[in-house]
C-alpha positions in Angstrom: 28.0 32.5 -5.9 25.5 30.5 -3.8 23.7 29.0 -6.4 27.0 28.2 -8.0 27.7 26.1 -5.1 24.5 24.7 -5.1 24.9 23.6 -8.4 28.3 22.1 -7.7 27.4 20.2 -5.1 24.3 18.9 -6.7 26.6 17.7 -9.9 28.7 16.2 -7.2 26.2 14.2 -5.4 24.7 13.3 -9.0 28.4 11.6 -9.8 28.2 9.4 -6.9 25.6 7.1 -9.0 27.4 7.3 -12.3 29.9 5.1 -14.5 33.0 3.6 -11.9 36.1 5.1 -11.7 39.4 3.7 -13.3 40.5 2.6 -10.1 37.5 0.2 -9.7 37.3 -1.3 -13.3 35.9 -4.5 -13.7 37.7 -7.8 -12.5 36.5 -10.7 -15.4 38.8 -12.9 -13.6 36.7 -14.9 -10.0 38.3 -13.9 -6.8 42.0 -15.2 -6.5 42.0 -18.3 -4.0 45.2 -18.9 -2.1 45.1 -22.5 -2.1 43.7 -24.7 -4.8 43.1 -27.2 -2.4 41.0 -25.2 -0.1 38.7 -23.8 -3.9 35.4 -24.7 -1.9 32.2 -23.2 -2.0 32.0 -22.1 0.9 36.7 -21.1 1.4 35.1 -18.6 -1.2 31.4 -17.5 -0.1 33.8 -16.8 2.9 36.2 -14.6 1.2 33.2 -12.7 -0.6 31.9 -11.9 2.6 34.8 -10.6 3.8 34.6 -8.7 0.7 31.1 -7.3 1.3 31.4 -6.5 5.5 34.5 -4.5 4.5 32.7 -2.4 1.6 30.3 -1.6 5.1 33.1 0.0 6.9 34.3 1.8 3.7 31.2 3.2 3.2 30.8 4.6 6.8 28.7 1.3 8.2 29.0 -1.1 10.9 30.0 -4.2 9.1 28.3 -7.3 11.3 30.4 -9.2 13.8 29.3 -12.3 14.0 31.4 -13.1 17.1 30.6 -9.7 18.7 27.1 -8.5 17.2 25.9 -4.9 17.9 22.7 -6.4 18.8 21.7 -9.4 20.8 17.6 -10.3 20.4 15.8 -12.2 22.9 13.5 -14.9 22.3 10.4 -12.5 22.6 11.4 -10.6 19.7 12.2 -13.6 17.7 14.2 -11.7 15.1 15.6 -14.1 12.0 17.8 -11.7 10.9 20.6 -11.0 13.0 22.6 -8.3 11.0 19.3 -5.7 11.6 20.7 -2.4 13.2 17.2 -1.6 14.9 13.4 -2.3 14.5 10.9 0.2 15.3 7.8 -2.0 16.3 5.8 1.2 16.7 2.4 -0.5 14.9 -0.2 2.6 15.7 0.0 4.8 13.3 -1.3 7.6 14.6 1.7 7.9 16.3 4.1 6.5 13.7 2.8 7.3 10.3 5.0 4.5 8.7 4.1 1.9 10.7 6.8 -0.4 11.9 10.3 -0.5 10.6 13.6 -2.0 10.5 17.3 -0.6 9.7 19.2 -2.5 7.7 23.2 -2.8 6.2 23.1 -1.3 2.8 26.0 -2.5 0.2 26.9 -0.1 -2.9 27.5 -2.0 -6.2 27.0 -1.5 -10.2 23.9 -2.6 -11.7 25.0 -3.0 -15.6 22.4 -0.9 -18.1 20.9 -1.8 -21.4 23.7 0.2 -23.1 26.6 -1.3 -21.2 27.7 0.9 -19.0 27.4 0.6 -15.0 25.4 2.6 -12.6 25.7 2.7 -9.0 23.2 0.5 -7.2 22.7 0.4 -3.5 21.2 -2.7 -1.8 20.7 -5.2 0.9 20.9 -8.6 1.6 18.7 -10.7 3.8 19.4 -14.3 2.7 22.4 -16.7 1.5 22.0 -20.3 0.3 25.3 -21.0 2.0 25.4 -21.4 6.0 28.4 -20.3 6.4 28.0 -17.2 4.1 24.8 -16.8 5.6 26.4 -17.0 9.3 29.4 -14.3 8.7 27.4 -11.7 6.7 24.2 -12.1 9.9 21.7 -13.3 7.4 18.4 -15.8 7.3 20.2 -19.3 5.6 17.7 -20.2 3.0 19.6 -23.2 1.2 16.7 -23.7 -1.3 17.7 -20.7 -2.9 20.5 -23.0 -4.7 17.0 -24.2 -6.7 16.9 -21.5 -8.9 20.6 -21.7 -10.6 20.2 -22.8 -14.2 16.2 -22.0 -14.2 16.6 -18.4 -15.6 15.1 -16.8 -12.9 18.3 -16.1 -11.5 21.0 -13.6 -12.6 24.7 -13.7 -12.2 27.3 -10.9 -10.7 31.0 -10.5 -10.5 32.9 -8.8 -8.3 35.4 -5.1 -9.0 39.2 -5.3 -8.4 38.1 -3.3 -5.5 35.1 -5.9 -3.7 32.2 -4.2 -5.3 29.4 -6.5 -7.1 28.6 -5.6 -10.6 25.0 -7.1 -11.6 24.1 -8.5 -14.8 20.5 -6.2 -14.4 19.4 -2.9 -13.6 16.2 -0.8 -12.2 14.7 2.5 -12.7 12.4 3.6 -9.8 11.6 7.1 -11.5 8.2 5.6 -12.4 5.5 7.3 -10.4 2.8 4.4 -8.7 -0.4 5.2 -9.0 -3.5 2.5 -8.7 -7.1 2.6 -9.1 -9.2 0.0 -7.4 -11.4 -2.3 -8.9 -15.4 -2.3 -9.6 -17.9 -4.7 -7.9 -17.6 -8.2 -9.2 -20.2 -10.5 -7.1 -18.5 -10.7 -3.6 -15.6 -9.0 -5.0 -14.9 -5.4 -4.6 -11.2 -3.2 -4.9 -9.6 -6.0 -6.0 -8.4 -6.9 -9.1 -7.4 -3.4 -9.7 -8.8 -1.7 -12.6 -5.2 -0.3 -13.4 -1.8 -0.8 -11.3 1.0 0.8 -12.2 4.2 0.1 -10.2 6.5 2.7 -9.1 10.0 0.9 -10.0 10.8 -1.2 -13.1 13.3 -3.4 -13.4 14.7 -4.7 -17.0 14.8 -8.1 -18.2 18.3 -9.3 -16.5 17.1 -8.3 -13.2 16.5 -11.0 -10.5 17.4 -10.7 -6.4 18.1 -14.2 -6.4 21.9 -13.2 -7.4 24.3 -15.8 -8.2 27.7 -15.1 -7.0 31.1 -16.3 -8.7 31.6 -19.1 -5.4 28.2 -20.1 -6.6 26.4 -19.4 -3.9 23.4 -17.1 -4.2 22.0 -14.2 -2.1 18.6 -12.2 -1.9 20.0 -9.2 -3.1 17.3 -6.2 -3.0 17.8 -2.8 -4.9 16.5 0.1 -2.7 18.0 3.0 -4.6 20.3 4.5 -7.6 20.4 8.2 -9.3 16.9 7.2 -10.7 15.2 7.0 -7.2 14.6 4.7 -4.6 12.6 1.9 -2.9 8.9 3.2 -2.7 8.9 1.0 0.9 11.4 3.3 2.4 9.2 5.8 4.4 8.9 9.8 4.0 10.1 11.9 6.8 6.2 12.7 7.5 4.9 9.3 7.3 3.5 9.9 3.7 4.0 12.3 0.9 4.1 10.4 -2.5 5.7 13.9 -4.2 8.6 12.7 -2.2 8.9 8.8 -3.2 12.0 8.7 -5.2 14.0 11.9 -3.0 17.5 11.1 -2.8 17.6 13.2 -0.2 14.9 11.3 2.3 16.9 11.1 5.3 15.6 6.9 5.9 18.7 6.5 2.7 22.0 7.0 4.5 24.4 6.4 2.0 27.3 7.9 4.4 26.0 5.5 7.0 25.5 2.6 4.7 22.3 2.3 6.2 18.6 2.0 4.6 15.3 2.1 6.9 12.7 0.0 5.3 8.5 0.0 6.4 7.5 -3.8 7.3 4.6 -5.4 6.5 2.2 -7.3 8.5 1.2 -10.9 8.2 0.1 -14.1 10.4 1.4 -17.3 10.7 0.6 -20.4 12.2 -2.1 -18.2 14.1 0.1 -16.2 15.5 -0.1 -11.9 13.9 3.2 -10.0 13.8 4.9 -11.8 10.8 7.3 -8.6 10.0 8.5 -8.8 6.8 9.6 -6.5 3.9 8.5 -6.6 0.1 10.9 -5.5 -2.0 10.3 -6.9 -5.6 7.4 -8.9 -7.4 6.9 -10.9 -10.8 3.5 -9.2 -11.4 2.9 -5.2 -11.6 -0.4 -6.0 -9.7 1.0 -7.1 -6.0 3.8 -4.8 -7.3 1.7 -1.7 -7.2 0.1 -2.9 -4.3 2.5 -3.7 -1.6 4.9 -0.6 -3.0 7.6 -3.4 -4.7 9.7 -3.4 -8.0 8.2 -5.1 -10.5 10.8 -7.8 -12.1 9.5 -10.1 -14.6 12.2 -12.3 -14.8 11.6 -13.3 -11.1 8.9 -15.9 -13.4 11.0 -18.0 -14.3 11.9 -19.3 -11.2 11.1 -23.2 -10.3 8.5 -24.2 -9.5 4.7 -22.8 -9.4 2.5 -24.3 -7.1 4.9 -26.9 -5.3 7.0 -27.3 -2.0 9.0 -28.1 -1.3 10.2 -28.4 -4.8 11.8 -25.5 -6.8 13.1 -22.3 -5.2 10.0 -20.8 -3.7 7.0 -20.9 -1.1 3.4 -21.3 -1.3 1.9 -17.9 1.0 -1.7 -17.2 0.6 -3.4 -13.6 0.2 -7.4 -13.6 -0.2 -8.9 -11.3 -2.6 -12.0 -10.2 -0.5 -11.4 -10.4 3.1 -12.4 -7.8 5.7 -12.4 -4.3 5.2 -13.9 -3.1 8.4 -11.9 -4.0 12.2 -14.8 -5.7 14.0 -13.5 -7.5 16.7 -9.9 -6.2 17.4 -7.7 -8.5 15.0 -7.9 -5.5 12.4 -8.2 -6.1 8.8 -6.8 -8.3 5.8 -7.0 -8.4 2.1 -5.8 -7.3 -1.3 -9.3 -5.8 -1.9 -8.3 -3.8 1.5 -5.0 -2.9 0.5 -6.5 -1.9 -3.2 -8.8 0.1 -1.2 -6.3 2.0 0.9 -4.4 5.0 0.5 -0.8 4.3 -0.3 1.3 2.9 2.7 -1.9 3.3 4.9 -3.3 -0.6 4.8 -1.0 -3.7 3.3 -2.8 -6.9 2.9 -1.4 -8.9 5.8 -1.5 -12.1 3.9 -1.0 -15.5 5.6 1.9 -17.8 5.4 3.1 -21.3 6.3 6.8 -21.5 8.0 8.9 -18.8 9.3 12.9 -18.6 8.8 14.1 -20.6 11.5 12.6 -24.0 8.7 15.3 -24.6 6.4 12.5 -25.4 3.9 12.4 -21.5 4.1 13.1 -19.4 1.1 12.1 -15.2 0.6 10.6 -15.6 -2.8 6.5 -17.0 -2.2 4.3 -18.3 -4.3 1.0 -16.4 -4.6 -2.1 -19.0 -3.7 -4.9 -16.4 -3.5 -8.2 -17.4 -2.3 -11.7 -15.9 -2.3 -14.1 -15.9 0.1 -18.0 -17.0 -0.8 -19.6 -15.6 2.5 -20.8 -12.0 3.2 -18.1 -9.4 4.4 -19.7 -9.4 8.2 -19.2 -12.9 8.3 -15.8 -13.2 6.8 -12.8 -14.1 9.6 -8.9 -13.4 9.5 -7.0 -16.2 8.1 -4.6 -16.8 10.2 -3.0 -20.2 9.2 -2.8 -22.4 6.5 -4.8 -25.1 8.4 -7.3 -22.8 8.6 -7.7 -22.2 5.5 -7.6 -25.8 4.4 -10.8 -26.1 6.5 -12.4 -23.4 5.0 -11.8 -24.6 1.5 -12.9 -27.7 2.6 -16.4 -26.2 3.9 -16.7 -24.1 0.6 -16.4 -20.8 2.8 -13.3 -20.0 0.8 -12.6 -20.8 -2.8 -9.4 -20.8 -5.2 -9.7 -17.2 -6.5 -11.3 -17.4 -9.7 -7.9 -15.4 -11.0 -5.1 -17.7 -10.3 -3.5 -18.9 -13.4 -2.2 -22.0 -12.6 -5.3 -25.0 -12.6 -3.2 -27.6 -10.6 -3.6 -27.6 -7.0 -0.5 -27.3 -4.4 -0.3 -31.4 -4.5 2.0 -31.1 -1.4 1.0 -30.9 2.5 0.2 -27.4 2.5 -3.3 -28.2 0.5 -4.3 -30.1 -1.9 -7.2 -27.5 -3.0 -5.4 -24.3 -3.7 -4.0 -23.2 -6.8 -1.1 -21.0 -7.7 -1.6 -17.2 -9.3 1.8 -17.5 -11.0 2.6 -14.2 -9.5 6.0 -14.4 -7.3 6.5 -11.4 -4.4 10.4 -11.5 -2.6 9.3 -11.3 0.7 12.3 -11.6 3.4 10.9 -12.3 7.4 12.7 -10.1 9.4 10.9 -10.4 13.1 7.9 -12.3 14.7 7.7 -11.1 18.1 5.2 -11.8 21.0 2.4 -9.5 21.7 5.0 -8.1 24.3 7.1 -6.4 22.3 4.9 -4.5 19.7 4.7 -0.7 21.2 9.2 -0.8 21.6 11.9 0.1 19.7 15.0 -2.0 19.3 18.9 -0.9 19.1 19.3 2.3 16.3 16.0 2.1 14.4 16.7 5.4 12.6 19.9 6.8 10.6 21.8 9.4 12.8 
């Protein structure tokens, strides 16, 4: 009888991720509008979000209040995202296998299979190309986003009779990572990898740059269906890859509507603590690497190699920097990351503006570069001036990998060239020195 149960219950949970019901079959029709002479962009981006906080309370969640948040942030913990339900900015890990982390509202929705028929799909949002959107759901506004409509690189959704999106694309994060570093190559060493798998897949229609019916488009990130889920949403112990796609891993909350998500390290503008999450790439390589879906069609967003043109920003990884912490400032590198057991060491790669630029937009533009000097004497890049000065001096060079031959051509540099690889990389936090070693509001699920 009590494996009966068991097998009941496991059959039930299994249904939560299957086809929709009848009473949630699919609205073709765009949301009803009371007032034709209010049908604005944003009179509707308004109504979806309506539509979206109140799928949060159905689900068990907080929905965000922008007029009474659950969390206030000072300006020490410089946090872009005001929706967050908690950061843990725990970084030793020693003490915190994961590293640091932040808990985040997570919407359920379809994603539509090959076949046709829908799937449940759970996600989150951290950006909106609409201010207003972007102000009542407590996300980063990241108006450039608007770029990518009409490129390709984009993909539509439609909303339920009932307020749930239905995506044109779908992901399958059964796929076990695995990655083997790369030989010696002259100064380089771990990285490229000599095979990178990713551990989640998406198909051909998948993009997080989602277009919704008002026309405005969110950052919408999968994190998990029946087939798995996100491989940057940390094991109970801090590691375990037997455990990467467990429904069960207690950092999902579906009741609570609620997904904790490991951030990753970076510097900007010399300063170190640029938190940020990864969540879906154009290229299996940084996919493998930094624990992301891999989603080809995120290449055909505009435009390679410019800003601030197209949808997109310029960040710049290295191939080769240092492996070994010699003077406090710790480490930095795909070769290091390549190196590294999974969710030990991320590349911390270097980036130009933060959120609070309304040039800002989550998807960047790979510029990697490569350094010419001996390891001992290589330093942490911490800022794109820096590493204009070090192209200039020949100590770094345009990794010999990057697929695109024209340089940035913009203020960033006019030496670096683009990879053609695209990462979604949303900035969450960049706190002072200060703060790293606290926890902020409900940084776990209950």
């Amino acid at each position: 009888m009590k494996n009966l149960k068991i097998t009941l219950l496991s059959i039930f949970a299994a249904s939560l991720f299957t086809a929709c019901s009848t009473d949630d079959s699919v609205a073709t029709e765009d949301l009803p509008v009371a007032e034709k002479s209010f049908n604005s962009q944003t009179f509707r981006s308004l109504k979806e979000a309506k539509l979206l906080l109140r799928s949060i309370k159905q689900d068990g969640g907080v929905p965000f209040n922008v007029f009474n948040p659950a969390l206030r942030f000072t300006s020490e913990q410089n946090v872009f995202l005001p929706s967050v339900l908690g950061i843990d900015y725990r970084i030793d890990r020693s003490v915190v296998p994961a590293g640091p982390t932040a808990r985040f509202p997570m919407f359920q929705g379809w994603e539509t299979l090959p076949d046709g028929n829908r799937r449940k799909l759970y996600y989150v949002i951290t950006e909106a190309s609409n201010k207003k959107m972007a102000k009542k759901l407590g996300v980063i506004f990241a108006p450039r986003m608007a770029e990518a409509i009409g490129s390709g690189g984009e993909q539509n959704a439609y909303w339920t009779r009932r307020g749930r999106l239905v995506f044109e694309g779908s992901v399958d994060f059964s796929p076990k990572r695995s990655l083997v570093a790369g030989g010696q190559d002259g100064l380089l060493f771990g990285f490229p990898p000599a095979e990178a798998n990713p551990g989640a897949i998406a198909d051909a229609k998948w993009s997080s740059y989602v277009v919704l019916p008002s026309g405005v488009v969110i950052n919408a990130q999968p994190v998990a269906n029946s087939t798995g889920i996100h491989d940057r949403i940390p094991h109970p112990d801090g590691n375990g890859p037997e455990q990467e796609d467990d429904l069960n891993n207690p950092n999902l909350a579906i009741d609570q509507a609620s997904v904790v998500m490991q951030l990753l390290d970076g510097w900007q503008d010399g300063k170190p603590y640029y938190f940020h999450i990864v969540t879906d790439t154009s290229d299996p390589g940084p996919a493998t690497i930094e624990l992301g879906v891999f989603a080809p069609r995120l290449a055909e967003l505009p435009t390679f190699g410019l800003f601030p043109g197209g949808s997109m920003l310029p960040f710049s990884p290295t191939a080769n920097g240092r492996t070994t912490d010699t003077d406090g400032f710790g480490v930095q590198g795909l070769n290091t990351a390549s190196l590294s057991n999974r969710q030990v060491q991320d590349p911390t790669n270097t980036f130009p503006i933060d959120p609070s630029d309304e040039r800002y937009a989550p998807m960047w533009d790979a510029h990697i570069t490569e350094f010419t000097i001996p390891e001992a004497d290589r330093p942490i890049l911490r800022s794109f001036d820096q590493i204009n000065e070090l192209l200039t001096d020949g100590t770094l060079i345009p990794f010999r990998g990057n697929a695109n031959p024209n340089p940035l051509a913009n203020s960033l540099s006019d030496l670096l060239t683009a990879t053609g690889a695209i990462i979604n990389c949303p900035v969450i936090t960049q706190p002072n020195a200060s703060v790293i070693g606290t926890q902020i509001g409900l940084p776990r699920n209950r």
